[in-house]
mmCIF file as Biopython writes it, N, C-alpha, C and O atoms, coordinates in Angstrom:
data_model
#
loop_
_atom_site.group_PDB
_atom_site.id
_atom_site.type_symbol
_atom_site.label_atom_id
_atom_site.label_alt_id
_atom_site.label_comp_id
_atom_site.label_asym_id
_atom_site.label_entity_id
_atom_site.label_seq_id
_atom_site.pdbx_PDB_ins_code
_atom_site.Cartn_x
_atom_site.Cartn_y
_atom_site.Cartn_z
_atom_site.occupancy
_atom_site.B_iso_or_equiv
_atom_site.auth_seq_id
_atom_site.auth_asym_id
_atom_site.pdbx_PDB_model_num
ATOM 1   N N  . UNK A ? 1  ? 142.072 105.651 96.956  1.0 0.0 1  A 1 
ATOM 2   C CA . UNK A ? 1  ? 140.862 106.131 97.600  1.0 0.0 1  A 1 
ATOM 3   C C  . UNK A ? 1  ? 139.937 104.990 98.023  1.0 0.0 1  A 1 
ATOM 4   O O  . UNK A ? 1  ? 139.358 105.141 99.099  1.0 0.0 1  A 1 
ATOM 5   N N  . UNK A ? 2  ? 139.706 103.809 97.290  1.0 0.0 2  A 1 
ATOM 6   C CA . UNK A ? 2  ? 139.016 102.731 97.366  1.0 0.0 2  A 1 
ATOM 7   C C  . UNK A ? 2  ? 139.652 101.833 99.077  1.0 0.0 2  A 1 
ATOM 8   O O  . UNK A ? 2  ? 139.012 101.299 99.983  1.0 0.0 2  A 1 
ATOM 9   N N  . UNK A ? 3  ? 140.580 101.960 98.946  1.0 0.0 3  A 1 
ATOM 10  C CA . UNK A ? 3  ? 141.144 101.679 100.226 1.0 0.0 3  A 1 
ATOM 11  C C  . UNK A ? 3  ? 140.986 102.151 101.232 1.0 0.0 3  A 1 
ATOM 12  O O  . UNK A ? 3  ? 140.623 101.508 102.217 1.0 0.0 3  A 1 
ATOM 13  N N  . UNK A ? 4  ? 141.290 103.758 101.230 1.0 0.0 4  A 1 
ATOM 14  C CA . UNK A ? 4  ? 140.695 104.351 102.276 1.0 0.0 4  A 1 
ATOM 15  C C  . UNK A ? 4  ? 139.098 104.664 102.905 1.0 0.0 4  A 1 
ATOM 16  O O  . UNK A ? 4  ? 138.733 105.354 103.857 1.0 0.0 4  A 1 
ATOM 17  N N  . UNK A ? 5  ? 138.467 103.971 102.084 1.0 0.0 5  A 1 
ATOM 18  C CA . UNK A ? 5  ? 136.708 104.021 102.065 1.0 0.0 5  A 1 
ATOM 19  C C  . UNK A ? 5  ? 136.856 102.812 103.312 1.0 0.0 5  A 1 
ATOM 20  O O  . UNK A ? 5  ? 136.628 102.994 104.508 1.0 0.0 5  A 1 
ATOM 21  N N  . UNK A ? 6  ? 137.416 101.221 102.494 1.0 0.0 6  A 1 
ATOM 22  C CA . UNK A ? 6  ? 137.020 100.466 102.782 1.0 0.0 6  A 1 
ATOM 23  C C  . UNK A ? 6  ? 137.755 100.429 104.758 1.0 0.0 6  A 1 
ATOM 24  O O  . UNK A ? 6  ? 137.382 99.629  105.616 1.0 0.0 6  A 1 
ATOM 25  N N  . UNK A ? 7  ? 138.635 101.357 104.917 1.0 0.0 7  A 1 
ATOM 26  C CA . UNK A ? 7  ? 139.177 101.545 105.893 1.0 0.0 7  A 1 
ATOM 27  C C  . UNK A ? 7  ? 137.748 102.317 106.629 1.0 0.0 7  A 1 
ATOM 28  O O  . UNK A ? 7  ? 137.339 101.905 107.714 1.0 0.0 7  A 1 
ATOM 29  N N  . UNK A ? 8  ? 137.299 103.068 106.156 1.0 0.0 8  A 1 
ATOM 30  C CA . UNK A ? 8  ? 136.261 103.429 106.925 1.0 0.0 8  A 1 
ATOM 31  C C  . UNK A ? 8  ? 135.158 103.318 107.409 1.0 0.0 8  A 1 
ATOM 32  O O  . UNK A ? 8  ? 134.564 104.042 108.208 1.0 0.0 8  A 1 
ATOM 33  N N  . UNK A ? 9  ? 134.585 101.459 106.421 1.0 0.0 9  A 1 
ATOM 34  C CA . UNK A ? 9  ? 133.641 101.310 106.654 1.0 0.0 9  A 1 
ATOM 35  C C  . UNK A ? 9  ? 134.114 100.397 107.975 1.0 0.0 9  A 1 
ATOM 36  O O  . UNK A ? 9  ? 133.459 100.476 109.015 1.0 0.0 9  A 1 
ATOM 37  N N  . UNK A ? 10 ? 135.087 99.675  107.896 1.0 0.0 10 A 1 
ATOM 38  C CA . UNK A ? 10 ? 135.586 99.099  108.969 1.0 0.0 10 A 1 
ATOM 39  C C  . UNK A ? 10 ? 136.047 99.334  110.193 1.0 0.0 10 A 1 
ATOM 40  O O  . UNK A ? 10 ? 136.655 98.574  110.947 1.0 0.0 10 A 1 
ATOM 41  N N  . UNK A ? 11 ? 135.596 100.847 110.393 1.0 0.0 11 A 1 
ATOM 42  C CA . UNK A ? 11 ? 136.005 101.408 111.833 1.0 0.0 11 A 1 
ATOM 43  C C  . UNK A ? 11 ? 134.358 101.732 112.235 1.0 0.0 11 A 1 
ATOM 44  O O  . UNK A ? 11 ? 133.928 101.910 113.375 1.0 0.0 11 A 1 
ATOM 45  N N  . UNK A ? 12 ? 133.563 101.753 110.938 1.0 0.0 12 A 1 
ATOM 46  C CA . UNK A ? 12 ? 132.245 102.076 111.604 1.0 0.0 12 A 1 
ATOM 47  C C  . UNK A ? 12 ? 131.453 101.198 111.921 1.0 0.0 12 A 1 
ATOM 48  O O  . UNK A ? 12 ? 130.369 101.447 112.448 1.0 0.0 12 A 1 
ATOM 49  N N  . UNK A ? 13 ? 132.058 99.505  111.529 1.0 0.0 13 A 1 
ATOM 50  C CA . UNK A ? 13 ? 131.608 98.387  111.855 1.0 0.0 13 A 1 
ATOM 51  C C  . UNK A ? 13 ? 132.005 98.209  113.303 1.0 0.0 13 A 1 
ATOM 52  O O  . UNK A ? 13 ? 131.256 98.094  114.273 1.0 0.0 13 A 1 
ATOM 53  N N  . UNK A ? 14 ? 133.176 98.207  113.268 1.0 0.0 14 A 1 
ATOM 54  C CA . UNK A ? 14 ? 133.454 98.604  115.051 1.0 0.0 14 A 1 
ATOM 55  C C  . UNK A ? 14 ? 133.020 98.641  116.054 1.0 0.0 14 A 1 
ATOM 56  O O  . UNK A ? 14 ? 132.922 97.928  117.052 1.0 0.0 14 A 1 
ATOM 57  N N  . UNK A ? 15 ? 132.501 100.410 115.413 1.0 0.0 15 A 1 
ATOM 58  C CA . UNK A ? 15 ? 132.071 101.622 116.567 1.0 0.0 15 A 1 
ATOM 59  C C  . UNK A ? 15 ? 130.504 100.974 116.810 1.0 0.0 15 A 1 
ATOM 60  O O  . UNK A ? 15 ? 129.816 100.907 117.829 1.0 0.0 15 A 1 
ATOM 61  N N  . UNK A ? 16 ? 130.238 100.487 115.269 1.0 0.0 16 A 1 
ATOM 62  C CA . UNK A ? 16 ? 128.474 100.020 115.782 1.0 0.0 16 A 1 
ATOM 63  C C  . UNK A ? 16 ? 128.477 98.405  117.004 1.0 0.0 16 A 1 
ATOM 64  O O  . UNK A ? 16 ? 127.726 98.032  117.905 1.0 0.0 16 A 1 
ATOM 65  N N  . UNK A ? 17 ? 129.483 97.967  116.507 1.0 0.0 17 A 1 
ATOM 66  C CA . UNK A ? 17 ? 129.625 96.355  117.316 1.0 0.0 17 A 1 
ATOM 67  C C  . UNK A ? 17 ? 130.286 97.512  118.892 1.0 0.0 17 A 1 
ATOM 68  O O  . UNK A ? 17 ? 129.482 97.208  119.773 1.0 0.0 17 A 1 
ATOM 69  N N  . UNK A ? 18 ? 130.856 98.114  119.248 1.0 0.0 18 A 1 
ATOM 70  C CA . UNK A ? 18 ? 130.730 98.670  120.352 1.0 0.0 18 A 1 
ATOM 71  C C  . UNK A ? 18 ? 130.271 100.010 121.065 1.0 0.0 18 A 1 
ATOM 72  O O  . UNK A ? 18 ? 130.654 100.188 122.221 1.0 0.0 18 A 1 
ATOM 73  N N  . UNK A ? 19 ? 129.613 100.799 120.559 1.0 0.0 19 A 1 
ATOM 74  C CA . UNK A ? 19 ? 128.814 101.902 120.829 1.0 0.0 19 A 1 
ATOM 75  C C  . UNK A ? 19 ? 127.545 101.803 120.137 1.0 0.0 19 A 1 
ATOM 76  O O  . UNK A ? 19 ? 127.398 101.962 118.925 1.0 0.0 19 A 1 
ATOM 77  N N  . UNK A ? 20 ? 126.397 101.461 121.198 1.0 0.0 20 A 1 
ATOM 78  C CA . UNK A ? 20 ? 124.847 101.282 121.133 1.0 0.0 20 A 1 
ATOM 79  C C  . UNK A ? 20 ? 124.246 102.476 120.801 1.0 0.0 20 A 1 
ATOM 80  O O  . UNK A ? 20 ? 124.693 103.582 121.106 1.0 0.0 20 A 1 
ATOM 81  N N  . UNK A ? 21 ? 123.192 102.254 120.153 1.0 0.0 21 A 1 
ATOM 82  C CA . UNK A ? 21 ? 122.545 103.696 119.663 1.0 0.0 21 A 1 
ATOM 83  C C  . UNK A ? 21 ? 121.370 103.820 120.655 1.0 0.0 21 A 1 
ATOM 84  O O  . UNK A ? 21 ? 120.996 102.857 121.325 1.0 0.0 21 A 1 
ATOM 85  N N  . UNK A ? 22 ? 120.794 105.055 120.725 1.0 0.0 22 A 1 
ATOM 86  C CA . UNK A ? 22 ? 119.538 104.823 121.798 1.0 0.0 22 A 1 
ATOM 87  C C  . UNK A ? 22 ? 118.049 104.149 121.513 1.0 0.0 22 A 1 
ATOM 88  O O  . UNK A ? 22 ? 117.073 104.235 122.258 1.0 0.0 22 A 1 
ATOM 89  N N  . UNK A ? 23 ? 118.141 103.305 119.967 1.0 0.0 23 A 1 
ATOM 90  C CA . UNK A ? 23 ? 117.022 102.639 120.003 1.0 0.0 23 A 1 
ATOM 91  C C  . UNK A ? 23 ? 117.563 101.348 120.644 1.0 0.0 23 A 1 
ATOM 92  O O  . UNK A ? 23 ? 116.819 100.778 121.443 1.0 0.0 23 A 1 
ATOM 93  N N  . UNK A ? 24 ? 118.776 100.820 120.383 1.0 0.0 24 A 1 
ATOM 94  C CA . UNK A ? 24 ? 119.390 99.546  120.602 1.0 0.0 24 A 1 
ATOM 95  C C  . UNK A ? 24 ? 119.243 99.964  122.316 1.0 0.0 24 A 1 
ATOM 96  O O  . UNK A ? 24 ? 118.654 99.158  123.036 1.0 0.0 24 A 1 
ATOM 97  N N  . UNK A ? 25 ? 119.556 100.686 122.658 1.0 0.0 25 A 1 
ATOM 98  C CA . UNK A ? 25 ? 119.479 101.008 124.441 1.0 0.0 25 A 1 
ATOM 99  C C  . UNK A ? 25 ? 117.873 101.149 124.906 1.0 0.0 25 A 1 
ATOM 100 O O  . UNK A ? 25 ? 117.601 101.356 126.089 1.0 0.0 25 A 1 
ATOM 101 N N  . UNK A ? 26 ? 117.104 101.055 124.151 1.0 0.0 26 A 1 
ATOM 102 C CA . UNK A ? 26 ? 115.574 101.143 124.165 1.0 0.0 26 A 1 
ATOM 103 C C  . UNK A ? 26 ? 114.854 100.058 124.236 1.0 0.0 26 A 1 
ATOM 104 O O  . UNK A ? 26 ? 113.783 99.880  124.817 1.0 0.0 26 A 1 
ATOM 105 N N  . UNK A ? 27 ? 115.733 99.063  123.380 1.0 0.0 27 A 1 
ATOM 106 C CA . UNK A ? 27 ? 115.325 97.937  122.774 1.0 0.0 27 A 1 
ATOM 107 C C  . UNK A ? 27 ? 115.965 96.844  123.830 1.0 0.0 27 A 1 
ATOM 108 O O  . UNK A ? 27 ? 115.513 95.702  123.911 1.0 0.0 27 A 1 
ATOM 109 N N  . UNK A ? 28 ? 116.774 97.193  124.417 1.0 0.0 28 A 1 
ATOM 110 C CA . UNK A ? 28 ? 117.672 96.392  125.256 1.0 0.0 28 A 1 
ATOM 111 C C  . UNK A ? 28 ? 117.019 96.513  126.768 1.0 0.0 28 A 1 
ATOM 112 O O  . UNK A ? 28 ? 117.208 95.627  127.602 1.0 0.0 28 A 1 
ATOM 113 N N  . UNK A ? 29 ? 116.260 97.650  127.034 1.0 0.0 29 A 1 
ATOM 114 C CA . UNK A ? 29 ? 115.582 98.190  128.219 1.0 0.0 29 A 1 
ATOM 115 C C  . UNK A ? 29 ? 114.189 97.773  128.474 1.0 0.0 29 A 1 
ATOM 116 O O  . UNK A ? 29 ? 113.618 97.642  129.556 1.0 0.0 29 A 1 
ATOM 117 N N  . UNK A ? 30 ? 113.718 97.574  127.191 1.0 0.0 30 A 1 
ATOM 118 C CA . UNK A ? 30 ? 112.424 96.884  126.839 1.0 0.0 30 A 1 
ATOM 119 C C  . UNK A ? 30 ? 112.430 95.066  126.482 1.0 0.0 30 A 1 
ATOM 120 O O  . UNK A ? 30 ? 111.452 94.386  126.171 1.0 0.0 30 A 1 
ATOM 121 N N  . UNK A ? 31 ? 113.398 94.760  126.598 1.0 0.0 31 A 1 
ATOM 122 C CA . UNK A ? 31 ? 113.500 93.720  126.687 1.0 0.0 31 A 1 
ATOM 123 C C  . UNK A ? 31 ? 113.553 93.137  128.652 1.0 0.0 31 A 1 
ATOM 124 O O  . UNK A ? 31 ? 113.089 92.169  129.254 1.0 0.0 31 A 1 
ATOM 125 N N  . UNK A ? 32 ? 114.213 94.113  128.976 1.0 0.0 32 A 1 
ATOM 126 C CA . UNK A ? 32 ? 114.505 93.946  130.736 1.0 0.0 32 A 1 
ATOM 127 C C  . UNK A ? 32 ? 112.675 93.759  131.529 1.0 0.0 32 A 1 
ATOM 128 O O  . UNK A ? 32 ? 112.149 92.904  132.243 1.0 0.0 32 A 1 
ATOM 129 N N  . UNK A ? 33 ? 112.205 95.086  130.898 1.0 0.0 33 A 1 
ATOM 130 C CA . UNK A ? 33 ? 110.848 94.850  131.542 1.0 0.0 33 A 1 
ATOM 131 C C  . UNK A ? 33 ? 109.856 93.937  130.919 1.0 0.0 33 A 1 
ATOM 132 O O  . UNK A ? 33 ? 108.734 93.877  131.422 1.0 0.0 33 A 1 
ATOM 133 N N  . UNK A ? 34 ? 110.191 93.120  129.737 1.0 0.0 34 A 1 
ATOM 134 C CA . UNK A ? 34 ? 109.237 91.567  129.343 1.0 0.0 34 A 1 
ATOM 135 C C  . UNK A ? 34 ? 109.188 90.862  130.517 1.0 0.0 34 A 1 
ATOM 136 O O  . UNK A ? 34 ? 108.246 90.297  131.072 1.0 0.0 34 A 1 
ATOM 137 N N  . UNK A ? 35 ? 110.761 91.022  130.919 1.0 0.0 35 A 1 
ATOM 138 C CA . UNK A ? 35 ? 111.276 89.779  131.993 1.0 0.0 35 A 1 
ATOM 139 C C  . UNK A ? 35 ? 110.695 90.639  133.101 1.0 0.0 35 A 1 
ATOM 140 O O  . UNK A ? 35 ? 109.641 90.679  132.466 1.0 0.0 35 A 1 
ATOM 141 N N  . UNK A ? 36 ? 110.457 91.269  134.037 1.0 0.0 36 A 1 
ATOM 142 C CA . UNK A ? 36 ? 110.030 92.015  134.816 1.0 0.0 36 A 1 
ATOM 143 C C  . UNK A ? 36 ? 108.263 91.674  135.121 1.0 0.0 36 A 1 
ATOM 144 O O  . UNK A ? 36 ? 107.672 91.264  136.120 1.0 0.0 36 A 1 
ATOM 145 N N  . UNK A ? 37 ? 107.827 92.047  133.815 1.0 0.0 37 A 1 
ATOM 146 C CA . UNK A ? 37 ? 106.428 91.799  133.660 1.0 0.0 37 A 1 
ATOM 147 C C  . UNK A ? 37 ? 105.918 90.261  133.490 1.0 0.0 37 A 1 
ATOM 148 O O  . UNK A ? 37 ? 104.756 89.876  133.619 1.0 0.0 37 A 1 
ATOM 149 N N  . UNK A ? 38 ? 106.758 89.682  133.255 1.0 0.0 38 A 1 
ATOM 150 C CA . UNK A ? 38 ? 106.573 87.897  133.289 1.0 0.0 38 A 1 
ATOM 151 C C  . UNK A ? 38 ? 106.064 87.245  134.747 1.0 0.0 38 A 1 
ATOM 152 O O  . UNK A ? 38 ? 105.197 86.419  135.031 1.0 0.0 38 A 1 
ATOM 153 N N  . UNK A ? 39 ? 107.367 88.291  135.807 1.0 0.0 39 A 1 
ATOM 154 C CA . UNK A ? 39 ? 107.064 87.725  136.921 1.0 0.0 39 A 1 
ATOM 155 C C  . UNK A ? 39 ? 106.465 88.075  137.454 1.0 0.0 39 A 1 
ATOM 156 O O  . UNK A ? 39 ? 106.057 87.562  138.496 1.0 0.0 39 A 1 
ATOM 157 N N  . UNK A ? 40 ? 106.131 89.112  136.988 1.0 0.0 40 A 1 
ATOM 158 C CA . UNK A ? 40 ? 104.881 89.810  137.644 1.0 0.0 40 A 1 
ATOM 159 C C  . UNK A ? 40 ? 103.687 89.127  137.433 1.0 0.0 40 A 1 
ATOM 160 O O  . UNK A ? 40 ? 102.977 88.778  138.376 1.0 0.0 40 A 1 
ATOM 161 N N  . UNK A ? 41 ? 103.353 88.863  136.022 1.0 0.0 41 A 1 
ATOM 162 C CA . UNK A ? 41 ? 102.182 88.020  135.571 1.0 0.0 41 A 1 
ATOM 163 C C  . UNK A ? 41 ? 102.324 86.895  136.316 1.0 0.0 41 A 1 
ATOM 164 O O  . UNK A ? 41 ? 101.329 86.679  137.008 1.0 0.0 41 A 1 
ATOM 165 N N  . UNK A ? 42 ? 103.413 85.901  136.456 1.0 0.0 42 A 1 
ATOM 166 C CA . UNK A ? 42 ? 103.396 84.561  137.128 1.0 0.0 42 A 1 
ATOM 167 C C  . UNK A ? 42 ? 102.981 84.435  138.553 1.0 0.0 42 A 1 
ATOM 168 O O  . UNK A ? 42 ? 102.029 83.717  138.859 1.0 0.0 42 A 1 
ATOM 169 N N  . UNK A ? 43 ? 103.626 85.072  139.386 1.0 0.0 43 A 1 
ATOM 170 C CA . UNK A ? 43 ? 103.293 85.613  140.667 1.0 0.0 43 A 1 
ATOM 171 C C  . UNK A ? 43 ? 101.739 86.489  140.807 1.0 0.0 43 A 1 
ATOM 172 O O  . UNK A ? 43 ? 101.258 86.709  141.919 1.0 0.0 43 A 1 
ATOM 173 N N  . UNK A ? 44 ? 101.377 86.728  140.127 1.0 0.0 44 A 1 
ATOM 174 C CA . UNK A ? 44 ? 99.571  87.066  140.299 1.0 0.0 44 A 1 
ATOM 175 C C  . UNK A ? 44 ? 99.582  88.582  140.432 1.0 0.0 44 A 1 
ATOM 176 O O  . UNK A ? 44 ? 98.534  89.120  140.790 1.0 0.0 44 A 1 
ATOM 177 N N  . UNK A ? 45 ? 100.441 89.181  140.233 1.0 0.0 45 A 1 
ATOM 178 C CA . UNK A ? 45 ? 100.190 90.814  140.562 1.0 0.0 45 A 1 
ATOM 179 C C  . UNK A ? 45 ? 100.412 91.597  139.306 1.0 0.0 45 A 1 
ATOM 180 O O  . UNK A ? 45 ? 101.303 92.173  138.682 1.0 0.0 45 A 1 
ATOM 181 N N  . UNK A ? 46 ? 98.263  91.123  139.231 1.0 0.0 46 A 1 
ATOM 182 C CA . UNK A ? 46 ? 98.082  91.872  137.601 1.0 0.0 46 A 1 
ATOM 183 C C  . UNK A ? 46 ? 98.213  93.388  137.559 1.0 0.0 46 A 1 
ATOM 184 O O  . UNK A ? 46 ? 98.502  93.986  136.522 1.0 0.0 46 A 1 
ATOM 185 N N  . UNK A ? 47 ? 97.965  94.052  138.852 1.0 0.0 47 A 1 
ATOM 186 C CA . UNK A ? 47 ? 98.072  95.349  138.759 1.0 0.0 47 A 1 
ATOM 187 C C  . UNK A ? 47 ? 99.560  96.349  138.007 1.0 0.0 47 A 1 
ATOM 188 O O  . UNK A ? 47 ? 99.635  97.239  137.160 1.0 0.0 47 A 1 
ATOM 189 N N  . UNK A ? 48 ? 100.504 95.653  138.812 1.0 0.0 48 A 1 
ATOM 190 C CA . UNK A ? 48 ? 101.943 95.508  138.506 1.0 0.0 48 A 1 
ATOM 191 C C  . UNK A ? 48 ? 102.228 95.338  136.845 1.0 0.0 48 A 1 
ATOM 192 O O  . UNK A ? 48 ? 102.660 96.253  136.144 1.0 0.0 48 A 1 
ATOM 193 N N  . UNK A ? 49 ? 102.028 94.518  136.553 1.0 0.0 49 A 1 
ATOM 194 C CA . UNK A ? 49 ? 101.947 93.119  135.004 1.0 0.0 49 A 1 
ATOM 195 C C  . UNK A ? 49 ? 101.329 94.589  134.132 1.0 0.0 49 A 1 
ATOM 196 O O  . UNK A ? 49 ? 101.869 95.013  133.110 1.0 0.0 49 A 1 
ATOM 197 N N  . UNK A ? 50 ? 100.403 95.073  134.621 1.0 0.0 50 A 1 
ATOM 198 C CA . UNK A ? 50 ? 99.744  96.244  133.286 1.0 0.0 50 A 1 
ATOM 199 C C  . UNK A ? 50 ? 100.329 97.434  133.491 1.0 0.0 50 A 1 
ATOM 200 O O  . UNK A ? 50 ? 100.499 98.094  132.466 1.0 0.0 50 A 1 
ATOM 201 N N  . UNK A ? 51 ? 100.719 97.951  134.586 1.0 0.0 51 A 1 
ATOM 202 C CA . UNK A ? 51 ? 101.797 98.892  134.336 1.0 0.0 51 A 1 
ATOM 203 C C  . UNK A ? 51 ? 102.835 98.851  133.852 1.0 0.0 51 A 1 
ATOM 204 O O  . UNK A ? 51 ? 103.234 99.858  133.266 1.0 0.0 51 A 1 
ATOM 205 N N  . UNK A ? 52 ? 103.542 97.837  133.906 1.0 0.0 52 A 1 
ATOM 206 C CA . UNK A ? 52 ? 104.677 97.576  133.309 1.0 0.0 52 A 1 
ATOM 207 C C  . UNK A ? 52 ? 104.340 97.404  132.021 1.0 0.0 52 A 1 
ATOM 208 O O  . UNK A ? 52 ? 105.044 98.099  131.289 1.0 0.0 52 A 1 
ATOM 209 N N  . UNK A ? 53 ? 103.469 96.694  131.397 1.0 0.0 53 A 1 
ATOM 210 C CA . UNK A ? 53 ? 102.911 96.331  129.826 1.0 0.0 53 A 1 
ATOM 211 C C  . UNK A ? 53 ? 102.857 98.066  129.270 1.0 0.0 53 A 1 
ATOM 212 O O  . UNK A ? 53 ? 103.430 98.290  128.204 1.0 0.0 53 A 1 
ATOM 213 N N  . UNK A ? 54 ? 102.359 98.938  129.800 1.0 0.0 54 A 1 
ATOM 214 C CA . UNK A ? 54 ? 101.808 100.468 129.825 1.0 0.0 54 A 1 
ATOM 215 C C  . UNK A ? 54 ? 103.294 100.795 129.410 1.0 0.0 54 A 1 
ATOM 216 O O  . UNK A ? 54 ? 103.459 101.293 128.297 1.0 0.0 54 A 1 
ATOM 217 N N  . UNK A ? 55 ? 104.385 100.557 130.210 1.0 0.0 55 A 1 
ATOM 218 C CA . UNK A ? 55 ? 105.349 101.298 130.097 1.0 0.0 55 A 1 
ATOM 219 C C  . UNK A ? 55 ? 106.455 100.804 128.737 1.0 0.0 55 A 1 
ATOM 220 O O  . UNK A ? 55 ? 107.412 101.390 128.233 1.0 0.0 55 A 1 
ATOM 221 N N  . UNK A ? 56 ? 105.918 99.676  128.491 1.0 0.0 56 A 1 
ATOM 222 C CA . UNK A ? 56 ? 106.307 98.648  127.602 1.0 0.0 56 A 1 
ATOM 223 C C  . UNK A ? 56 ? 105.965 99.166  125.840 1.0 0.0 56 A 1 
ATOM 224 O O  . UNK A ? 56 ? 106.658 99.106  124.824 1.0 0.0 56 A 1 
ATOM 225 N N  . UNK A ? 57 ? 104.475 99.708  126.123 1.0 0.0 57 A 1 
ATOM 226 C CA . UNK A ? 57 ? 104.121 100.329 125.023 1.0 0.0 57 A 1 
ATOM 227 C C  . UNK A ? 57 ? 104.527 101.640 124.674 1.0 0.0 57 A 1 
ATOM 228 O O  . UNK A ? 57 ? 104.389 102.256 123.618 1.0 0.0 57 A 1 
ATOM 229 N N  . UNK A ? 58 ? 104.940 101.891 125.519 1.0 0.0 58 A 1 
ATOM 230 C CA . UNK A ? 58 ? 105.276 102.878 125.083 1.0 0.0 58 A 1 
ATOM 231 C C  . UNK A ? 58 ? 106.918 103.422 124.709 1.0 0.0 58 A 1 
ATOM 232 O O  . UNK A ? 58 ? 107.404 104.457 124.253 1.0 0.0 58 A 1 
ATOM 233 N N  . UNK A ? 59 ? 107.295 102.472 125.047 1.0 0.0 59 A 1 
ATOM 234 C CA . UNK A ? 59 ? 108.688 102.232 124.529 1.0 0.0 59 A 1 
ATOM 235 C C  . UNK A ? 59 ? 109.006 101.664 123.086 1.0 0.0 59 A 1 
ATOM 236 O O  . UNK A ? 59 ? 109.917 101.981 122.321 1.0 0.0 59 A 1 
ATOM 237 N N  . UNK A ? 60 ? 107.956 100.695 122.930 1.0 0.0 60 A 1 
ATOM 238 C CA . UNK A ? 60 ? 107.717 100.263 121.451 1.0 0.0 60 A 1 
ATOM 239 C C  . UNK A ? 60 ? 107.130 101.677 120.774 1.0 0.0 60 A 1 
ATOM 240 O O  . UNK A ? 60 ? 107.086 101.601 119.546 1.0 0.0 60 A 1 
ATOM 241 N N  . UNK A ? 61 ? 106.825 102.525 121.140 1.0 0.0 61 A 1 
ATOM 242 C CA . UNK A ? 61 ? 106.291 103.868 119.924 1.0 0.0 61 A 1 
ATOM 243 C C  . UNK A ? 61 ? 108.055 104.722 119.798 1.0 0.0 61 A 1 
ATOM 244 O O  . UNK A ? 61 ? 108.735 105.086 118.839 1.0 0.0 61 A 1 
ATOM 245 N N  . UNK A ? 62 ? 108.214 104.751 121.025 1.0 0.0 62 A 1 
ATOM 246 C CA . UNK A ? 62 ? 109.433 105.498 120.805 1.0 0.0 62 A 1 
ATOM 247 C C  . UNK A ? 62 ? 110.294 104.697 119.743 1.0 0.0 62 A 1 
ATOM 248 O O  . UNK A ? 62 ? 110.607 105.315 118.725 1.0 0.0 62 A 1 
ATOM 249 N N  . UNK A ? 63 ? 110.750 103.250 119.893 1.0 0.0 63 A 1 
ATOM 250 C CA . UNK A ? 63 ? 110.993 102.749 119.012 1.0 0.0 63 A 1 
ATOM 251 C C  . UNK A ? 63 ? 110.703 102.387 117.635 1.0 0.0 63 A 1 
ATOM 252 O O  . UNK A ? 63 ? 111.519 102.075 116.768 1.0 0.0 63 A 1 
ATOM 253 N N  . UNK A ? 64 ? 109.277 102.478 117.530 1.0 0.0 64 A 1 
ATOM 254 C CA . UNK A ? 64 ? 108.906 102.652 116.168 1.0 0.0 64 A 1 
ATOM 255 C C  . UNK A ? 64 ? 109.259 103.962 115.425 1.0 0.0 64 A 1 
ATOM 256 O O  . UNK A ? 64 ? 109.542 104.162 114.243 1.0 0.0 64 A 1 
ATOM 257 N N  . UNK A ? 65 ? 109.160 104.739 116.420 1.0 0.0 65 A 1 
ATOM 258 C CA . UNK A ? 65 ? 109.480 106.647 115.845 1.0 0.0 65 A 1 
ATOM 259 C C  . UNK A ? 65 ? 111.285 106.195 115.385 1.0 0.0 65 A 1 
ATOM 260 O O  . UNK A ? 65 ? 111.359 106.072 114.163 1.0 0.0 65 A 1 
ATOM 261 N N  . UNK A ? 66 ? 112.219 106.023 115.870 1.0 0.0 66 A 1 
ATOM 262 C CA . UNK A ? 66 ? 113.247 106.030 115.614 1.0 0.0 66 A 1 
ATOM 263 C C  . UNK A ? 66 ? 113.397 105.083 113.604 1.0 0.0 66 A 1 
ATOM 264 O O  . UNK A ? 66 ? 114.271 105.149 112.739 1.0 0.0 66 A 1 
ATOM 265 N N  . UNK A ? 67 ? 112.263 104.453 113.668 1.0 0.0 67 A 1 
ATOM 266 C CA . UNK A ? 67 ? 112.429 103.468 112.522 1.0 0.0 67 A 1 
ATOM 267 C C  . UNK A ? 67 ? 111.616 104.419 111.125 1.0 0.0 67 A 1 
ATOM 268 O O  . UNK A ? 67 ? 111.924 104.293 109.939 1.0 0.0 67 A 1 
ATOM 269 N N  . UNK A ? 68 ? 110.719 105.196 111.586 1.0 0.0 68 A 1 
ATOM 270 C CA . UNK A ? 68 ? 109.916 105.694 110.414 1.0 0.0 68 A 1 
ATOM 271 C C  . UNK A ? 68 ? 110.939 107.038 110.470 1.0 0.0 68 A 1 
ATOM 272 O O  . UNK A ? 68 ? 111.460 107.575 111.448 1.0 0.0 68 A 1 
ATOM 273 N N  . UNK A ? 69 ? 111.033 107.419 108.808 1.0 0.0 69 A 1 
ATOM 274 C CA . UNK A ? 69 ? 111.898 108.447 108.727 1.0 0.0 69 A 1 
ATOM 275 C C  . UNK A ? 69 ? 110.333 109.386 108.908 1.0 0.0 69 A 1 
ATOM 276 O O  . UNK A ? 69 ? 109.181 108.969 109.035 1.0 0.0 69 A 1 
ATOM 277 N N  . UNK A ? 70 ? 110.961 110.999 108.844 1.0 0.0 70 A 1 
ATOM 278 C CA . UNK A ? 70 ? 110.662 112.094 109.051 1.0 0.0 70 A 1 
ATOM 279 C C  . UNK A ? 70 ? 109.839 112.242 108.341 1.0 0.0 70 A 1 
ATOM 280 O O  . UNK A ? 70 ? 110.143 111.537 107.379 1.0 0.0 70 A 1 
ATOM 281 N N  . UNK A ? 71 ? 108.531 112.924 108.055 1.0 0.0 71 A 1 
ATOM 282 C CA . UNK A ? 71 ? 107.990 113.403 107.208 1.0 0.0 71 A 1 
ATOM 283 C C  . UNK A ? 71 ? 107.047 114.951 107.575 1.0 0.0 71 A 1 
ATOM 284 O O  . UNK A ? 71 ? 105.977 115.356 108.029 1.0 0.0 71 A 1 
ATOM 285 N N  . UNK A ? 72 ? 108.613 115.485 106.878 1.0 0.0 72 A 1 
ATOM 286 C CA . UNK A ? 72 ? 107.632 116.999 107.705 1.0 0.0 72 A 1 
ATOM 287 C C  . UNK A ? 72 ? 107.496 117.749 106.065 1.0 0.0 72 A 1 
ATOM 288 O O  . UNK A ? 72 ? 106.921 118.828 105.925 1.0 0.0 72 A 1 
#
C-alpha cells in the first residue's frame, strides 16, 4: 500500500508541474499587466498606468480569496 501512495503522490506532482490552477493562471495574468502598466507608466500615459493598476487590484483580491480558506 505504501507504494501505491507513493505512486500517487508522484502523478500529482506531475499533473501540478503541468496543469495550472486558476490562481497560478491569475497570477501569471497579473504578472502580464505589471509589464503592460510599466509601459504605460514609462511612456507618460498615466490615465492608462491607473486603469491597468485598477485592474491589477483587483486581481490581487481574487487571488488573495483563493489563499484564505472559507469561513462560513
Amino acid at each position: 500500500m505504501v507504494a501505491r501512495k507513493k505512486e500517487y503522490d508522484m502523478f500529482g506532482l506531475l499533473k501540478s508541474l503541468v496543469v495550472s490552477t486558476p490562481q497560478q493562471k491569475l497570477i501569471k495574468a497579473r504578472d502580464k499587466q505589471y509589464e503592460v502598466a510599466l509601459k504605460f507608466q514609462r511612456s507618460g500615459n498615466l490615465r492608462e498606468y491607473a486603469r491597468i493598476i485598477n485592474e491589477i487590484s483587483a486581481m490581487d483580491q481574487q487571488i488573495a480569496a483563493y489563499d484564505s480558506p472559507d469561513k462560513v
